[in-house]
N, C-alpha and C positions, 0 to 999 in steps of 0.2 A: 711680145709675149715670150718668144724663143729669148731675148738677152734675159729676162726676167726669170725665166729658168735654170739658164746657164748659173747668173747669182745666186739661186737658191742652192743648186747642186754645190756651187765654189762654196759658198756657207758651210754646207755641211760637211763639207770634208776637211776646210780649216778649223771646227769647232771640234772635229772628230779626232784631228790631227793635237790639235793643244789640250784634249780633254784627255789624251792617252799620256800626254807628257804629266800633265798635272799628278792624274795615278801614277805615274813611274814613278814620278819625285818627292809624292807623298805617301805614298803605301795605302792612300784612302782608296778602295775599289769602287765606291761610289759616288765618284765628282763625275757629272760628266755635265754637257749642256743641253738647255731649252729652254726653245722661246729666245735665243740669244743671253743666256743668261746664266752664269754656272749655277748647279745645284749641286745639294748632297742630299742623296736620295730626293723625296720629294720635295724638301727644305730649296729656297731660294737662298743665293749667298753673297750681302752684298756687297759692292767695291765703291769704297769710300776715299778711294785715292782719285782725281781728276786723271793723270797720266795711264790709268789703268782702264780708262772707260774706251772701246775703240767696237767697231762694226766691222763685225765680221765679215760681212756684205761690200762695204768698202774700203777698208784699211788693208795692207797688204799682211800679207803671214809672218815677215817680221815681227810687224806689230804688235799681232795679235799672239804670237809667243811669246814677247817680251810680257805682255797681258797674263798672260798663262803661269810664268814662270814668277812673276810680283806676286800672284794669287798664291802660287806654292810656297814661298818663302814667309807668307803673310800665315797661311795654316802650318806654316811648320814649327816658327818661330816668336810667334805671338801667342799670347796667353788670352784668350776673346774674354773669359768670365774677366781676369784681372783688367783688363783694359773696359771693358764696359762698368766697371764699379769703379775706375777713375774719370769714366768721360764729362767734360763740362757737360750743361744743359742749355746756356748760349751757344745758338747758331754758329757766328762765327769763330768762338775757341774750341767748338766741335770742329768744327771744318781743318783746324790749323790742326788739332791735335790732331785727327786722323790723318793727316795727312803727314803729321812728322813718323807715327809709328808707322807706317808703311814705306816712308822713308828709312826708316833703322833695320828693319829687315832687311833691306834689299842692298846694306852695305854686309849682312853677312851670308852671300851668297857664297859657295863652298870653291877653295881657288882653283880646284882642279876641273870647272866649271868655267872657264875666262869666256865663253859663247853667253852663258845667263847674264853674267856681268856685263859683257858689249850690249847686247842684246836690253838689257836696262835703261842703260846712260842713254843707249839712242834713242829710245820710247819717251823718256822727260824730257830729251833734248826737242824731240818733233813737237810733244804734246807748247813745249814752250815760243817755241814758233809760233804755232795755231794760237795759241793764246795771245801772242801778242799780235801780229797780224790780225786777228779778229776784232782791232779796239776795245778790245775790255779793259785794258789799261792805261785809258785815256781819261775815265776817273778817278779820284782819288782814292776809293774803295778798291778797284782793282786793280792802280799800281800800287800796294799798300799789300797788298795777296799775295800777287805776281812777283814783289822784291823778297818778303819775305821766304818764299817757296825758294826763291833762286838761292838767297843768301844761307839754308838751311842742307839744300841740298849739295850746296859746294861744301860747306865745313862738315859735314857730313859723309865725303864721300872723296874730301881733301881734294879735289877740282875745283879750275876756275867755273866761274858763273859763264851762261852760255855771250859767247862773244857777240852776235848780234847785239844782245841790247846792255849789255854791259856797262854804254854810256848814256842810255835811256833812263837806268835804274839806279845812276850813282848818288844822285841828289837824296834821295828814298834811302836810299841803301846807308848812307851818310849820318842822316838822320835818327837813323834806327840802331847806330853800332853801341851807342854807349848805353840804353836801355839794352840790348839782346847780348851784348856781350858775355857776359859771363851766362848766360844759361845757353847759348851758343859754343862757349867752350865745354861746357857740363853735359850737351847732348854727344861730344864729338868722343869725351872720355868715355862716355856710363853707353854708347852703342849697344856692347855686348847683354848688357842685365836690364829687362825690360822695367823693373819694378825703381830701378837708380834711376833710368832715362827719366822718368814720367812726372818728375817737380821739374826740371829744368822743359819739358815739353811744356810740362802744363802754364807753365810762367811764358814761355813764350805764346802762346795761347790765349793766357789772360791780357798782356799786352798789347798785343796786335788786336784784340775783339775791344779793348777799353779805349783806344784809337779813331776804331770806327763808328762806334757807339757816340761817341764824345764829338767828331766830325757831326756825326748826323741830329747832336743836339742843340746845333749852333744855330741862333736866333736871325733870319733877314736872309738865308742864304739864298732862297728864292731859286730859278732855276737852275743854279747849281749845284744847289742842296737836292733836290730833286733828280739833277742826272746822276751825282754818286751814288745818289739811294736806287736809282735803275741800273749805276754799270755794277753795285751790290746783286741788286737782283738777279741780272745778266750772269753776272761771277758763281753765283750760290745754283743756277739753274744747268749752268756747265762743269761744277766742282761735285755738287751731291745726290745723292739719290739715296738719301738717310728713310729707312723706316718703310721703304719701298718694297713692291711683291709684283710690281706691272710685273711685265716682259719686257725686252727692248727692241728699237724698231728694224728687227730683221726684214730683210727680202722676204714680200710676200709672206707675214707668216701669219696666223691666227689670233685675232684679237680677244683674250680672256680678262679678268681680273677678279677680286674678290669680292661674292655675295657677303653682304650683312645676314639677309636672312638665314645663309647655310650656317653661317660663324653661330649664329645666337642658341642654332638650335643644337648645337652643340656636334654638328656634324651628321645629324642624324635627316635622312630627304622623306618626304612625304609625298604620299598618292592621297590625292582627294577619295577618289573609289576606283576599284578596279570592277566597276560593274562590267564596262562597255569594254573591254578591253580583251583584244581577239588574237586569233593566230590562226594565217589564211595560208593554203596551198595555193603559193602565187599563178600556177599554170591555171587554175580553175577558175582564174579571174577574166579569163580574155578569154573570146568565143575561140572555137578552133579553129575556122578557117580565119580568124587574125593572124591566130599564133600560127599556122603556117605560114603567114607572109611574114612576119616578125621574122621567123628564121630562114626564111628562104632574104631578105634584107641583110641578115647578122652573117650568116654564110656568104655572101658577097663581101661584106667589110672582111671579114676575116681573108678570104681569098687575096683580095687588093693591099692586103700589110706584108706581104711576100714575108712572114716570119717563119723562121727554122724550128718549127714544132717541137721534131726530134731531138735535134740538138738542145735546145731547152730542158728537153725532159733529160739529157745523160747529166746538164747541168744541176737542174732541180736535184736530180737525183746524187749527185754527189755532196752535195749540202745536207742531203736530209738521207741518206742512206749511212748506217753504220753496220761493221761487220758480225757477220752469226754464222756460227756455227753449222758446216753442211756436209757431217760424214770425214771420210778419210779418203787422202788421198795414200796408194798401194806402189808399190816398187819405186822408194824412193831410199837413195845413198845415204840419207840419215835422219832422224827421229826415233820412233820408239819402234822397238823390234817386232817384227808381225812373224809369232808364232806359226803361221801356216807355213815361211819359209824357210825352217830351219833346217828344213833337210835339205837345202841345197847348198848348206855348209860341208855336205858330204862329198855330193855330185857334183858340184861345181865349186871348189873351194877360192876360186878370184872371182866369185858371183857378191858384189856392194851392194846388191839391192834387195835388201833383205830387212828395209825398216819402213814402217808407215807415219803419215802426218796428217795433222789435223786440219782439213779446209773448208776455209770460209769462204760466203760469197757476202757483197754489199745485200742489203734488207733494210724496208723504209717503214719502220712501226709509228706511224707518223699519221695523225690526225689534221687538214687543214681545214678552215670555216673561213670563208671569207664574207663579211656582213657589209652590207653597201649602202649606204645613206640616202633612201628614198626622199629626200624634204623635195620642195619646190625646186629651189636654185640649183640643182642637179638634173633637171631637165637639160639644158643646156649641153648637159655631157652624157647624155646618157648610152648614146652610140658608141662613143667610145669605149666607156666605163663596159657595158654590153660586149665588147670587141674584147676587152682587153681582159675579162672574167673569164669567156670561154675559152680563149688559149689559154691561159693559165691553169686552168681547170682540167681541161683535155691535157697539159701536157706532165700537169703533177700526177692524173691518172696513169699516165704511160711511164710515170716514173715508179710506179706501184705505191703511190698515197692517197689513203680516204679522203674525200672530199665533200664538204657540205656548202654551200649558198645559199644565205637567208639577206634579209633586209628589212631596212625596218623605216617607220610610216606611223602618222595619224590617219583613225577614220576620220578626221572632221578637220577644217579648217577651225582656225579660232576659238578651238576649244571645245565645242559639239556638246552634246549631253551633261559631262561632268560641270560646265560652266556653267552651262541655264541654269543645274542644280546650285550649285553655290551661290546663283545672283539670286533663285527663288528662296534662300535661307537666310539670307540677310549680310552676304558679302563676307563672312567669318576671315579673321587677318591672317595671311601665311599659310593657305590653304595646300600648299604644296603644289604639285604635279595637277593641273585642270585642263584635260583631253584625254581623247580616249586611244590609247597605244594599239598601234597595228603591224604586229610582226609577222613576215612574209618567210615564207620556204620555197625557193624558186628549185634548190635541190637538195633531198636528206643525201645521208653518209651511206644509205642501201641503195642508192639509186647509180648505177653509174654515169658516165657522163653522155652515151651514145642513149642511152633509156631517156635520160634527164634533157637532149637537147634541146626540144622545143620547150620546153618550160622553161628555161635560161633566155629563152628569147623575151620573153614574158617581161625580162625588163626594159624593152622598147616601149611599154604600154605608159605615157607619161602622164595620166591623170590617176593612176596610182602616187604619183610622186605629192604628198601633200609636207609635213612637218616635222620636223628629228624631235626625238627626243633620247639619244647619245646613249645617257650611261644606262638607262635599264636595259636598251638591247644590247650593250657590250654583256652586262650581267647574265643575260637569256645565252645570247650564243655561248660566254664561257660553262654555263652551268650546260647545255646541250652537248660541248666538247669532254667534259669531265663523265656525263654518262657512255662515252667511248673509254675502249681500254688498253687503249694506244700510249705507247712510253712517252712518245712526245705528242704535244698536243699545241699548236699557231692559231691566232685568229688572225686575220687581217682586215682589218677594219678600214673603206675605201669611202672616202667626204670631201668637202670644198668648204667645210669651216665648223663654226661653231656650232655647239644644240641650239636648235629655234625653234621657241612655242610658243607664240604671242599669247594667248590668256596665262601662261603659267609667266611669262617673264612680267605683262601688266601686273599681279595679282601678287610675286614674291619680289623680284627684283631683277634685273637684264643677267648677273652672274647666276644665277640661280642653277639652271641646268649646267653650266659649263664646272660647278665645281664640286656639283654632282660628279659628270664625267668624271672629274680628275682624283676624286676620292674612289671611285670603284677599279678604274684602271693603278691606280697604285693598292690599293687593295688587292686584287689580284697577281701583278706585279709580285707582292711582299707572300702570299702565297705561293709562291711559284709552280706551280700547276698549270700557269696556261702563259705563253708568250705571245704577248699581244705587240703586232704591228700597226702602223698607222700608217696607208698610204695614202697624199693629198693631193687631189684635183686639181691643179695650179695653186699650191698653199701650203706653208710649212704646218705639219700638226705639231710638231714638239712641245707647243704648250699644255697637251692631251698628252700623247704617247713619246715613249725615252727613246724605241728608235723608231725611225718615221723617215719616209720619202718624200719629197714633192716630184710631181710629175707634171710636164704638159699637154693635156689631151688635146687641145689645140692643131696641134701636130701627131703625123703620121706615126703610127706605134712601128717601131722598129724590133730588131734586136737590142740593141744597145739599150732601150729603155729595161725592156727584159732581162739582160744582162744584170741593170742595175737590181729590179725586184728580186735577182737571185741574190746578189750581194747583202740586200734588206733581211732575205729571211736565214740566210747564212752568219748573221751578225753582225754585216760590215756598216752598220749605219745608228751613230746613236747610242755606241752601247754603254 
């Protein structure tokens, strides 16, 4: 579990690290990634080159800049409407042809740049390794891919083809000179004008897909014809990710993808009834002499993580404190002149302190809510989660910022009340949201934290813990922070995965709530009114929230973990 974290942490600092290069190189302020996957804004962006595809998680940071830096050259220098209004609509002269315009960009990398360029060559070079090495060009279809790709990128970029297979691919390569010829010389001229490249791409494109096509139309081939049309498949499964919206398979990250039902309804989420639907002072839930062993329990953990409170709090507090205004400082050698002393222009004519200045001190007009995902599967962690809220809490108080703790929960398993009603009406299609939402207040923003401690224990109590339902309590806490009148205003939002509502995901579809979530958190987001953080229970959220931590509760809460949470609400994560 500890390596498994370390990954996630290395993830996000290599995706942090090439998401800043991307903005440098592009002037776009809003590439950054999630979910393993670049976006712009909350758009997915996708990469249609094979050599571009690499895992954060395991590829080294070379690679994954050379990644970075294809992607910049590709939004810098390609025209996306002009190229998708000449794309084939066969699979494979899609494939070629993307793959040549990502090649032509990445020969006009800028020369005072010879790092992007290294940094290139050795990315095709590795990705051509892996390709080969993998047998994918042990069929006809994918040496036939593989020669071409070689034979396009060397004339392309006036390098030899890579010397490992060199004499693997001569027979192919042989084959194919007197058909690619001349539109092989026509790509190598027209590089610079994307709208000149794109007959001489597209012919190579058409050629190479009327090849394969023609292969796999041949009568008797029997299991051979069968393994090309697999190491095709094989080929097409490692080259594209055409038309795609997943995520990719980050360390540990959150598994989403797209409802039907959300898409049709045009974006628009439904509650069956909000009859049954409550908001509980979570301390009034648990008898009182619990909740004193609850925190006489919580007070022990807290004790045994030997963390620097204090320290925390001058850190909180520099992150989230800016300066104001406090008065004047008097007898100082220069600023503006303080009328009281001019008479000692008289009496003491070598008297320099005769001017005053205007001093500040740091001030935290800062609003936090942090909202914590009551479902089932956070039983598991709830000691921690419990552990890791009240220092946090006590020590952004000591850093002088309001603080609020809510959570959120179903009253029912399975749906309660709102579902019997929908199965006694006759099952109606697309019923929306079917449970009944239970949003907790373990502490309001009037309460302080010494007032508020046994209540915060209150989240020991784990048969409160029943089913998420994600984006309406992101909605609630933001609209609860918004009646504060605090300049800045954080939520932090603390889970181990996806929204889970079994009758709502049976009755719309498994994405249902998750893109809910993702519509209200960028919705907000594009407001800018509230900044919403995501911190995950051993689990990247980035498919929910743009910057987001993973963490392991598993292990002992340290400083260092906390260090990091400051780094999160400071901006170092995701932005």
């Amino acid at each position: 579990m500890a390596s498994q974290q370390q990954n996630a942490q290395r993830q996000q600092q290599v995706e942090e690290l090439c998401a800043a290069a991307l903005r440098a190189l592009t002037g776009d302020a809003a590439l950054h990634y999630r979910g393993g996957r670049l976006h712009r804004a909350t758009r997915a962006l996708p990469v249609h080159a094979p050599h571009l595809r690499v895992d954060p998680g395991a590829d080294d940071f070379v690679a994954c800049r050379a990644a970075a830096d294809g992607m910049a050259l590709r939004l810098q220098y390609s025209d996306a409407a002009l190229h998708r209004s000449l794309c084939p609509e066969e699979p494979i002269d899609r494939l070629v042809f993307e793959l040549l315009e990502q090649l032509r960009v990445e020969t006009l990398a800028p020369t005072d740049m010879p790092g992007m360029a290294g940094n290139l060559r050795r990315r095709f070079e590795d990705w051509s390794r892996a390709f080969y090495r993998s047998g994918l060009t042990e069929g006809e279809a994918g040496i036939l891919l593989y020669t071409v790709a070689q034979m396009c990128w060397s004339r392309l970029n006036a390098l030899p083809v890579l010397h490992e297979t060199e004499d693997y691919i001569e027979s192919t390569r042989w084959s194919l000179v007197s058909a690619l010829g001349s539109a092989l010389a026509g790509i190598r001229r027209q590089r610079h004008d994307q709208a000149a490249f794109a007959p001489h791409a597209l012919e190579i494109a058409r050629i190479v897909g009327d090849k394969v096509r023609a292969k796999r139309a041949q009568p008797g081939e029997g299991e051979a014809g069968e393994e090309a049309e697999g190491d095709a498949r094989a080929a097409f499964a490692l080259l594209l990710d055409f038309d795609q919206d997943e995520g990719g398979d980050g360390i540990a990250a959150a598994v989403s993808g797209a409802s039907k039902v959300f898409v049709e309804a045009e974006q628009a989420y439904r509650v069956y009834t909000t009859r049954y639907d409550v908001e509980l002072a979570a301390g009034a839930q648990v008898r009182k002499a619990l909740l004193e062993e609850y925190r006489e329990r919580l007070d022990r953990r807290v004790a045994a993580q030997g963390v620097n409170v204090p320290r925390l709090a001058r850190l909180l507090g520099a992150v989230l404190a800016e300066p104001r205004r406090d008065g004047w400082r008097f007898g100082e050698e220069e600023g503006q002149v303080d009328g009281r002393r001019l008479s000692q222009l008289i009496t003491s004519p070598g008297e320099r302190r005769l001017f005053r200045r205007e001093q500040f001190k740091p001030a935290a007009d800062c609003q936090v809510s942090v909202l914590v995902d009551c479902s089932g599967s956070m039983k598991t962690h709830v000691e921690s989660v419990a552990t890791l809220v009240d220092i946090l809490l006590r020590a952004l108080e000591m850093a002088g910022v309001s603080t609020e703790l809510l959570g959120f929960t179903t009253a029912a398993w399975n749906g309660g009340r709102p579902y019997r009603e929908w199965m006694s009406r006759g099952r109606p299609r697309h019923p929306g949201r079917l449970n009944e939402v239970c949003h907790l207040v373990f502490k309001d923003a009037e309460r302080s934290w010494r007032r508020a401690r046994r209540d915060i224990a209150a989240l020991l109590k784990a048969d409160l813990f029943r089913e998420g339902i994600d984006g309406e309590a992101v909605d609630w806490a933001c609209n609860r922070l918004l009646a504060r009148s605090a300049q800045r205003r954080l939520l932090i939002v603390i889970s181990d995965g996806s929204p889970a509502d079994s009758a709502t995901g049976l009755a719309n579809d498994a994405f249902y709530l998750d893109n809910h979530l993702k519509d209200v958190v960028a919705r907000r987001e594009q407001q800018g009114q509230v900044e919403i953080l995501g911190l995950g229970v051993g689990l990247d959220l980035s498919p929910f929230y743009r910057r987001c931590l993973a963490t392991d509760m598993s292990q002992a809460l340290d400083n260092a973990l906390f260090f990091e949470i400051v780094q999160l609400i400071g901006g170092r994560h995701r932005r």
